[in-house]
ZADO-1210 file (C-alpha; in nm, 4 decimals, padded with zeros to 6 digits):
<atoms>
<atom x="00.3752" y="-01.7507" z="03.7097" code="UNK" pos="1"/>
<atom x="00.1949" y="-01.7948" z="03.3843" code="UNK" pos="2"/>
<atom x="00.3672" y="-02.0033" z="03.0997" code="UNK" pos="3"/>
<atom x="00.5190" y="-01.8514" z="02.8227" code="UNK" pos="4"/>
<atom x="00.3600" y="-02.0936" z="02.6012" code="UNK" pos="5"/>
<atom x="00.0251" y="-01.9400" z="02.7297" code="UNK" pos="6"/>
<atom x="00.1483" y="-01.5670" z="02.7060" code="UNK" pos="7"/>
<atom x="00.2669" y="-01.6228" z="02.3179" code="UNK" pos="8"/>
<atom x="-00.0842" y="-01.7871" z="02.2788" code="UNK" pos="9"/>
<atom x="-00.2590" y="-01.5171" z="02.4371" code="UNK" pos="10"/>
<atom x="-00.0495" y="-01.2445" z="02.2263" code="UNK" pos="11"/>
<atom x="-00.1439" y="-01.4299" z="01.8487" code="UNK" pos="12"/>
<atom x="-00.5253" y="-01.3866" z="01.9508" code="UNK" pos="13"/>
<atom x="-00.4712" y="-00.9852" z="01.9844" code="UNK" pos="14"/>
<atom x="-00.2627" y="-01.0502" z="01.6304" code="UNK" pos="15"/>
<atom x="-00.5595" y="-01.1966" z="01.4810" code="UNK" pos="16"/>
<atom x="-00.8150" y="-01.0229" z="01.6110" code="UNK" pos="17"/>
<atom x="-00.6566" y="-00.7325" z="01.4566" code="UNK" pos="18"/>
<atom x="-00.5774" y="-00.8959" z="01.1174" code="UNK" pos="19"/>
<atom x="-00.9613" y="-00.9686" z="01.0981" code="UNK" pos="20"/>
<atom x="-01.0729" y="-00.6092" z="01.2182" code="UNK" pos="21"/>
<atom x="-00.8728" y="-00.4495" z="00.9437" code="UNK" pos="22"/>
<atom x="-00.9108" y="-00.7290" z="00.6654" code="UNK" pos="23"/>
<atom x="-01.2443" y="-00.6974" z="00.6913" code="UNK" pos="24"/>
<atom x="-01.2148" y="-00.3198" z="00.5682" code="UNK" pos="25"/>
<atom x="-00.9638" y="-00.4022" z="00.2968" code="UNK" pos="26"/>
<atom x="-01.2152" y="-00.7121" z="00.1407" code="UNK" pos="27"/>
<atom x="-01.4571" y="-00.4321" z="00.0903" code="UNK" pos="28"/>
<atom x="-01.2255" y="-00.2265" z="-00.1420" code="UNK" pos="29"/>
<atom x="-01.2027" y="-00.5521" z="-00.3568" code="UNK" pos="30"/>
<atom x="-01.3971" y="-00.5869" z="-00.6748" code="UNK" pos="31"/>
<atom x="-01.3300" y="-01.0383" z="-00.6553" code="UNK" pos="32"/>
<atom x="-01.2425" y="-01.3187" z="-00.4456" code="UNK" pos="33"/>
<atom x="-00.9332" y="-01.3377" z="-00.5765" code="UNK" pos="34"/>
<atom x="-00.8628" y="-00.9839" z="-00.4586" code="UNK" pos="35"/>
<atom x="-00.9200" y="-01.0398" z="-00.1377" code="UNK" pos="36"/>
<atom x="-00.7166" y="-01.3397" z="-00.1369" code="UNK" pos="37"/>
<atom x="-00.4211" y="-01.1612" z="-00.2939" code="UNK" pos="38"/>
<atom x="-00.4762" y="-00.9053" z="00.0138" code="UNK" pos="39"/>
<atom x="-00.4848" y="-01.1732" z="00.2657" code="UNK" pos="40"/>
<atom x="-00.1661" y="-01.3574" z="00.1795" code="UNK" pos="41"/>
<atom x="00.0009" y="-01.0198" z="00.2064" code="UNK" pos="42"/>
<atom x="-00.1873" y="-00.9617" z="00.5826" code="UNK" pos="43"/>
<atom x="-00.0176" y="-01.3325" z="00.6172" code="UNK" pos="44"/>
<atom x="00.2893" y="-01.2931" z="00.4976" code="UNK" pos="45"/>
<atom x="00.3340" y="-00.9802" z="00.7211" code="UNK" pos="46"/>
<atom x="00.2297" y="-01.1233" z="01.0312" code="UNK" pos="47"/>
<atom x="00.4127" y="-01.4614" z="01.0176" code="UNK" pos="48"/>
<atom x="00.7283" y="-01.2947" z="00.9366" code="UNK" pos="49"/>
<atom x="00.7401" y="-01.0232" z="01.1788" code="UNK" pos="50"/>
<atom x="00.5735" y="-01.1885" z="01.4617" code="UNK" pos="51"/>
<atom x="00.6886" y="-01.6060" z="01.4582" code="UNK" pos="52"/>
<atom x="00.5367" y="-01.7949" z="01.7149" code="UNK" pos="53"/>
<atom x="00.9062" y="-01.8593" z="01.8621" code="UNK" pos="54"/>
<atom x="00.9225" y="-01.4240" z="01.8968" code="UNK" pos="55"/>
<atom x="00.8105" y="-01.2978" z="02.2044" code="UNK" pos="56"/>
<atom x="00.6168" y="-00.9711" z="02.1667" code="UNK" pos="57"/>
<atom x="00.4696" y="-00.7774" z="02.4815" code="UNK" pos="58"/>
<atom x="00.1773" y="-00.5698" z="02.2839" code="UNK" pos="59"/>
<atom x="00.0391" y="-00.4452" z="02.6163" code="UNK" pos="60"/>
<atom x="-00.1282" y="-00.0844" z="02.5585" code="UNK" pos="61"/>
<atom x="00.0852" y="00.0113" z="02.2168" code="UNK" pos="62"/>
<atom x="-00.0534" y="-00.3033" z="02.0090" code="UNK" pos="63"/>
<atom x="-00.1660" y="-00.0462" z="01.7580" code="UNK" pos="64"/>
<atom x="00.1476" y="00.1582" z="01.7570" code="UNK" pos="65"/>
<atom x="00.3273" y="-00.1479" z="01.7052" code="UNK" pos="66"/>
<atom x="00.0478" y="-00.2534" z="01.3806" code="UNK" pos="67"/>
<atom x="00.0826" y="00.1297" z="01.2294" code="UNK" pos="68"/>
<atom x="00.4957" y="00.1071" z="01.2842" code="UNK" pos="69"/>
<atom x="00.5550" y="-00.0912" z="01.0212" code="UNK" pos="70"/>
<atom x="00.2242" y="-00.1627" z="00.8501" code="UNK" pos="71"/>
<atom x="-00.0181" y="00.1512" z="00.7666" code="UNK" pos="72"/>
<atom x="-00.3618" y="00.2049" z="00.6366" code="UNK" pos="73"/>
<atom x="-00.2992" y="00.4531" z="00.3538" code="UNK" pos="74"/>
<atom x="-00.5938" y="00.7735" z="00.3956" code="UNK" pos="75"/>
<atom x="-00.7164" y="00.9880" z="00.1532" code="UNK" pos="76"/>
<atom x="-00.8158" y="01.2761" z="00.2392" code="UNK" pos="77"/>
<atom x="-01.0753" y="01.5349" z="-00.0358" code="UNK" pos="78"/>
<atom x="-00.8053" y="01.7343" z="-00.1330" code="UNK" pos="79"/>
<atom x="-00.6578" y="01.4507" z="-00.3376" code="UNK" pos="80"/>
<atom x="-00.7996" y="01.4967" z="-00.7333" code="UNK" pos="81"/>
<atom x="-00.8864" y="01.0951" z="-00.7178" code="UNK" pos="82"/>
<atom x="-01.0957" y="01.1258" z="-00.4052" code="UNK" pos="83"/>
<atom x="-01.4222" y="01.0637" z="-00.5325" code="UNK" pos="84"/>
<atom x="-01.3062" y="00.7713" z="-00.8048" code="UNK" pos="85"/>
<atom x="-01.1605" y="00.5660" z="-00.5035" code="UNK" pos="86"/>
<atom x="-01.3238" y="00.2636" z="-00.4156" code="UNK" pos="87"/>
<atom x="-01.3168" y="00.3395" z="-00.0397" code="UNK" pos="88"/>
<atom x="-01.6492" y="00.4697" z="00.1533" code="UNK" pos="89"/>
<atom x="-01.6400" y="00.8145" z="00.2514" code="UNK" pos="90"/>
<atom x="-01.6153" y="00.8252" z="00.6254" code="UNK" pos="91"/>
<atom x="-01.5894" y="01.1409" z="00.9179" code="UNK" pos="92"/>
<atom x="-01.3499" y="01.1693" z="01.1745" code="UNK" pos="93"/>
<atom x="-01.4133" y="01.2076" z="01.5300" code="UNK" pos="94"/>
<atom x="-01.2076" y="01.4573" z="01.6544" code="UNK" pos="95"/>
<atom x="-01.2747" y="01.7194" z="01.4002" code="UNK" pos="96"/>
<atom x="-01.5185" y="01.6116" z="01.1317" code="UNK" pos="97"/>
<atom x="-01.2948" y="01.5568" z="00.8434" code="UNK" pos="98"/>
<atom x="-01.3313" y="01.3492" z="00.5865" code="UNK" pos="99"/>
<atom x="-01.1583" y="01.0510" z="00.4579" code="UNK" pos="100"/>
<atom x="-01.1497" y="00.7393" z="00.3111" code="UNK" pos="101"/>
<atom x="-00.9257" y="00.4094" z="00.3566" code="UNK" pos="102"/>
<atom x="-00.7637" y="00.3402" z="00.0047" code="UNK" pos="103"/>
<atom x="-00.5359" y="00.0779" z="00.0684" code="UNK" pos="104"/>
<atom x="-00.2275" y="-00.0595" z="00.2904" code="UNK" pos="105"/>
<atom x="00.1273" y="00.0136" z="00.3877" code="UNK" pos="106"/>
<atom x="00.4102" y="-00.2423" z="00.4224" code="UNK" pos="107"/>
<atom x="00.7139" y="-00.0362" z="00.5799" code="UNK" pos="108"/>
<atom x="01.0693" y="-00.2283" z="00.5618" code="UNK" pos="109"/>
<atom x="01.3918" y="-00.0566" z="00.7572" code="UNK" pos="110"/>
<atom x="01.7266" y="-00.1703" z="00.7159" code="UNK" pos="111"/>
<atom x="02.0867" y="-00.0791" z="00.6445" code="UNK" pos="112"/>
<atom x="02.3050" y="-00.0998" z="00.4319" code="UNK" pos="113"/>
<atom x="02.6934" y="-00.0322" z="00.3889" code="UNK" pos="114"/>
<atom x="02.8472" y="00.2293" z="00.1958" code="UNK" pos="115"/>
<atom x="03.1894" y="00.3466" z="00.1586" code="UNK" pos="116"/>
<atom x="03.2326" y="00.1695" z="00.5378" code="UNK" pos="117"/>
<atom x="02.9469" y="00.4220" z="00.5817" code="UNK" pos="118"/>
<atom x="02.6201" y="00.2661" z="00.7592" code="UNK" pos="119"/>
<atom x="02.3305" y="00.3741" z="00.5898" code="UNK" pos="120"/>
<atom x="02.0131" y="00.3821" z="00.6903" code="UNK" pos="121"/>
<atom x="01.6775" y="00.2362" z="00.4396" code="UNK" pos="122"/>
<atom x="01.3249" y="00.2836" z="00.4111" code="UNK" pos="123"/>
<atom x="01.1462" y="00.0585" z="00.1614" code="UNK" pos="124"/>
<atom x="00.7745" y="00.1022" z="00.1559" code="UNK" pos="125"/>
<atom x="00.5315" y="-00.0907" z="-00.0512" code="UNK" pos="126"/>
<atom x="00.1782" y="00.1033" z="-00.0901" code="UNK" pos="127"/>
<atom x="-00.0698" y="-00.1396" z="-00.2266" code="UNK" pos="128"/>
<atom x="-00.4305" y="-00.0185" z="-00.3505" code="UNK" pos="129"/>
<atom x="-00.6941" y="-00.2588" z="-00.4699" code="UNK" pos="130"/>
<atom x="-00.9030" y="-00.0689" z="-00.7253" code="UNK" pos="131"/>
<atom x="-00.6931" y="00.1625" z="-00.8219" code="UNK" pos="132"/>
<atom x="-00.8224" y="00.4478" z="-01.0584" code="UNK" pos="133"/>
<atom x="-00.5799" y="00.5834" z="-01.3504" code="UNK" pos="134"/>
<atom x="-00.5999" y="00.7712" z="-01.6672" code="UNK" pos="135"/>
<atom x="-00.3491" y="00.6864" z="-01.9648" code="UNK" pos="136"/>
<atom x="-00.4275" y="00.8182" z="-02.2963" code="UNK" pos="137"/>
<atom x="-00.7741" y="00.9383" z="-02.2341" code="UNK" pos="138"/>
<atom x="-00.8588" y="00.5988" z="-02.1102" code="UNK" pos="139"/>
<atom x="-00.9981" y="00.5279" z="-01.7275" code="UNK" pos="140"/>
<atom x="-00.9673" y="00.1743" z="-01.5798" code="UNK" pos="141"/>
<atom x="-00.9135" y="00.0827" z="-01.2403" code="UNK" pos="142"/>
<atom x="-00.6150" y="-00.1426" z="-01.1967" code="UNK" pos="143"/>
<atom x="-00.6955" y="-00.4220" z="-00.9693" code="UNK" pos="144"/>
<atom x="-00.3952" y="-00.3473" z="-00.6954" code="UNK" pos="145"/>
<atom x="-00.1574" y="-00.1313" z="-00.7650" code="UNK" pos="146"/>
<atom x="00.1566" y="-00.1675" z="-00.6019" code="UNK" pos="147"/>
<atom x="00.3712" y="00.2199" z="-00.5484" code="UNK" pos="148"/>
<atom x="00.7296" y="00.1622" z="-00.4081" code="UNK" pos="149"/>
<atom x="00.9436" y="00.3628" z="-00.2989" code="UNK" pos="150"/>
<atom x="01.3023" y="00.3596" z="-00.1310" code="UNK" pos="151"/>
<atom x="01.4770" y="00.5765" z="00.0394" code="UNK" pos="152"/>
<atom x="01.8407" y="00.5931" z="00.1943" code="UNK" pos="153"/>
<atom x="01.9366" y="00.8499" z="00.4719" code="UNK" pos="154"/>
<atom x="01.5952" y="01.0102" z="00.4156" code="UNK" pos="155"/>
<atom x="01.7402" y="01.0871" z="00.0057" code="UNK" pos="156"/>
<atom x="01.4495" y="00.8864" z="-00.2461" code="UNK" pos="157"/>
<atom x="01.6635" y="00.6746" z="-00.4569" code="UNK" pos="158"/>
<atom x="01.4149" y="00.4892" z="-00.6323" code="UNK" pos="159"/>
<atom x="00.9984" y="00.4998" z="-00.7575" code="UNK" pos="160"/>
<atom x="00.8531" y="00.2241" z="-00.9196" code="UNK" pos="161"/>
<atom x="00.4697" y="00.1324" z="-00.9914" code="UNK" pos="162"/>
<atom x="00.3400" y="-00.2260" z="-01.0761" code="UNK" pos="163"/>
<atom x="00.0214" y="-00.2946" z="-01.1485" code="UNK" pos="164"/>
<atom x="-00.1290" y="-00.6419" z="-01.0361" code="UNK" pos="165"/>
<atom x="-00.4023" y="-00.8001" z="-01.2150" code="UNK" pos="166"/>
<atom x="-00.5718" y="-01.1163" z="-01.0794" code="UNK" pos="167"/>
<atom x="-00.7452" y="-01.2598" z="-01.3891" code="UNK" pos="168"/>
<atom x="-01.0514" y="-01.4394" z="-01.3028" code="UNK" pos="169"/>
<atom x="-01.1198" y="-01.7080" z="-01.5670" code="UNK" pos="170"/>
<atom x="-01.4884" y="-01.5935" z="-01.5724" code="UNK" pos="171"/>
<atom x="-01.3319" y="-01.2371" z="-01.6675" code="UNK" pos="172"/>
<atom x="-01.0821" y="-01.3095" z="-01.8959" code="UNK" pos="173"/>
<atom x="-01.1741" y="-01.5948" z="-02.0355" code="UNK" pos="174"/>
<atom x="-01.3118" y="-01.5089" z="-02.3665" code="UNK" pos="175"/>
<atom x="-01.1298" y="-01.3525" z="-02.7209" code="UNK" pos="176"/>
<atom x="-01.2629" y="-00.9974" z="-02.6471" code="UNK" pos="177"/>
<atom x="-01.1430" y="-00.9690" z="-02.2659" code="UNK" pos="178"/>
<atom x="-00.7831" y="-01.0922" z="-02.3416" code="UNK" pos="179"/>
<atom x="-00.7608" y="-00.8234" z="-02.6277" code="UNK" pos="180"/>
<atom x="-00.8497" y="-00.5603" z="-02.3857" code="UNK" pos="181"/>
<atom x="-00.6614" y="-00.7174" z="-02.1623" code="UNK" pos="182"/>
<atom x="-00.3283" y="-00.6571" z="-02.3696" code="UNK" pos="183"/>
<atom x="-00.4381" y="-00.3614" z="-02.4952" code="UNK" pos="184"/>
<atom x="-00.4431" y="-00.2251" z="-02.1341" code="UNK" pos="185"/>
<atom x="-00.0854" y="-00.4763" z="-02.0827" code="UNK" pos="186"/>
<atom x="00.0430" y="-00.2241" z="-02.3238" code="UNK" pos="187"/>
<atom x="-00.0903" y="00.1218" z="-02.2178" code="UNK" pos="188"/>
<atom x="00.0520" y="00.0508" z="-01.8858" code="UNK" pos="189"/>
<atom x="00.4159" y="-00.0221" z="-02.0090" code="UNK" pos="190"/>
<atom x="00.4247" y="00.2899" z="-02.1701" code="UNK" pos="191"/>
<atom x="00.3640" y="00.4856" z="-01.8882" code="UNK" pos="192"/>
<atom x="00.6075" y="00.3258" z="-01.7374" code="UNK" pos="193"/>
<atom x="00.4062" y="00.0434" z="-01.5170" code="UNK" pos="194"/>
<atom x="00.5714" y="-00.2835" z="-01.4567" code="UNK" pos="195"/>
<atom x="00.2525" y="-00.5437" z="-01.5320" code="UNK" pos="196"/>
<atom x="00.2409" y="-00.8779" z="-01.3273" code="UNK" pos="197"/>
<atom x="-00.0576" y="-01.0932" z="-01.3977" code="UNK" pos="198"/>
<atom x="-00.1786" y="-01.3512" z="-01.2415" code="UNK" pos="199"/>
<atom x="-00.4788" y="-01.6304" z="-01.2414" code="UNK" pos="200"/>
<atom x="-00.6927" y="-01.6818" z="-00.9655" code="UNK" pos="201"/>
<atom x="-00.5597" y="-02.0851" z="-00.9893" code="UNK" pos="202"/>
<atom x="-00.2427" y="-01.9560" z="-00.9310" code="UNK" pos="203"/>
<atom x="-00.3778" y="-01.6920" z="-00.6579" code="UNK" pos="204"/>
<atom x="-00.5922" y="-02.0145" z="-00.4966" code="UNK" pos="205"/>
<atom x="-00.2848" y="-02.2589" z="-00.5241" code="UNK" pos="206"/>
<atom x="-00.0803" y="-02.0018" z="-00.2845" code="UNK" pos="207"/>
<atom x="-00.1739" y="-02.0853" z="00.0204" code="UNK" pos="208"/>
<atom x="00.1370" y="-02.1610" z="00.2679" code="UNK" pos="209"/>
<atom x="00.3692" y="-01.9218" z="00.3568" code="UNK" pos="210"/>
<atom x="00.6837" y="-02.0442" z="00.2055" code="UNK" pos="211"/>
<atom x="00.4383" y="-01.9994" z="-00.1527" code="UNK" pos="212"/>
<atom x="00.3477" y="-01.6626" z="-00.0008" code="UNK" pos="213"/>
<atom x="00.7104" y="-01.5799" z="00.0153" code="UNK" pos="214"/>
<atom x="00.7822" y="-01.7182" z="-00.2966" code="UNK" pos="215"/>
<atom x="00.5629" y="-01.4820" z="-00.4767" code="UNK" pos="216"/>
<atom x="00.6790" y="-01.1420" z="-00.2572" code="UNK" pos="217"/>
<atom x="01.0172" y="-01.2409" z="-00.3524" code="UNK" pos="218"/>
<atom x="00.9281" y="-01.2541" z="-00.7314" code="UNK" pos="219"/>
<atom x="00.7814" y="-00.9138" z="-00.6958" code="UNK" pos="220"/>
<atom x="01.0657" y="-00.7465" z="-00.5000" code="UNK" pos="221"/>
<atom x="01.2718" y="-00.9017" z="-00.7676" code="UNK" pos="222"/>
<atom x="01.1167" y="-00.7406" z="-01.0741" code="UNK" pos="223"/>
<atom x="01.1657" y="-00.4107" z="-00.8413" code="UNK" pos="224"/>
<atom x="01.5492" y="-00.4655" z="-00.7729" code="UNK" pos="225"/>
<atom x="01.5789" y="-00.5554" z="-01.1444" code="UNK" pos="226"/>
<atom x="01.4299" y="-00.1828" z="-01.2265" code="UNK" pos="227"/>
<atom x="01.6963" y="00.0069" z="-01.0332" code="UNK" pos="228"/>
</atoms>
């Protein structure tokens, strides 16, 4: 009878290997380092909290049911208006020819919650979109991850919110004219209604384990919970 120390071994290589697979798409939608960084911690962070090395998980034949359950690649499809302004490389389907491209990445959370002794059922889901292309005030920029939440409860969507996530490179925002533009932008976001976090690429390089991980997931849940 094999060891279940070997079996929970043998079941993080199929995790990994499909971390790298689909990392390796997402670093390609990146415009820095420190983008794909950001994305990594979140493939991390993901991972390490859904599937611990003390959790038991028999992927078998639905390992990719279980990967799209609860974390999704996020398609585009020609018919959105944005289609051609997304970083993403145009690719075909194989069943029928369409066309599509990968934009970004999913993070699905399900819980419940009590109401009125009523159980409740909640969907949070956390859309995030490296490169992300938006207009304000006759202006174009691409925001460098975008972050769209949503939750719902009983299916009824109780809340929207929209941060955008900058990862300031020093060798980007390091002189007088960048950090004008930089609040300039700061500011053109706010007012249409974009929660702003910014962040270094020290700070992004200095989060490496996962209890920093967490730490900075929490902050950003918290700015969402403090928009409700």
């Amino acid at each position: 009878m094999t060891d279940t120390t070997e079996i929970i071994e043998n079941q993080i290589v199929k995790i990994n290997g499909i971390i790298e697979s689909y990392l390796e798409e997402y670093h390609k939608l990146c415009e820095s380092e420190i983008e794909k960084l950001f994305l990594t911690n979140l493939f991390y962070y993901f991972f390490k909290r859904k599937f611990t090395i003390n959790q038991f998980i028999d992927w078998g034949d639905d390992e990719f049911y279980i990967f799209f359950k609860d974390f999704k690649p996020i398609w585009c499809s020609p018919s959105d208006k944005n289609f051609l302004k997304y970083v993403g490389k145009i690719k075909e389907r194989e069943e029928d020819g369409s066309k599509y491209k990968l934009i970004g990445i999913e993070l699905i959370e399900e819980g419940q919650i009590s109401k009125s002794q009523i159980i409740c059922r909640t969907i949070k889901k956390y859309r995030f979109i490296p490169q992300f292309p938006i207009n304000i005030e006759n202006s174009n920029f691409r925001l460098d991850i975008a972050l769209l939440f949503s939750k719902t409860v009983n299916d009824e969507l109780i809340l929207e919110q929209n941060i955008a996530i900058e990862c300031d490179g020093y060798e980007f925002h390091s002189d007088k004219q960048s950090l004008t533009k930089d609040s300039q932008r700061t500011r053109k976001l706010m007012t249409a209604g974009w929660k702003v976090l910014r962040y270094s690429g020290s700070e992004i390089y200095q989060t490496q384990g996962f209890s920093e991980i967490e730490k900075l997931i929490r902050e950003i849940k918290s700015i969402l919970n403090a928009s409700k």
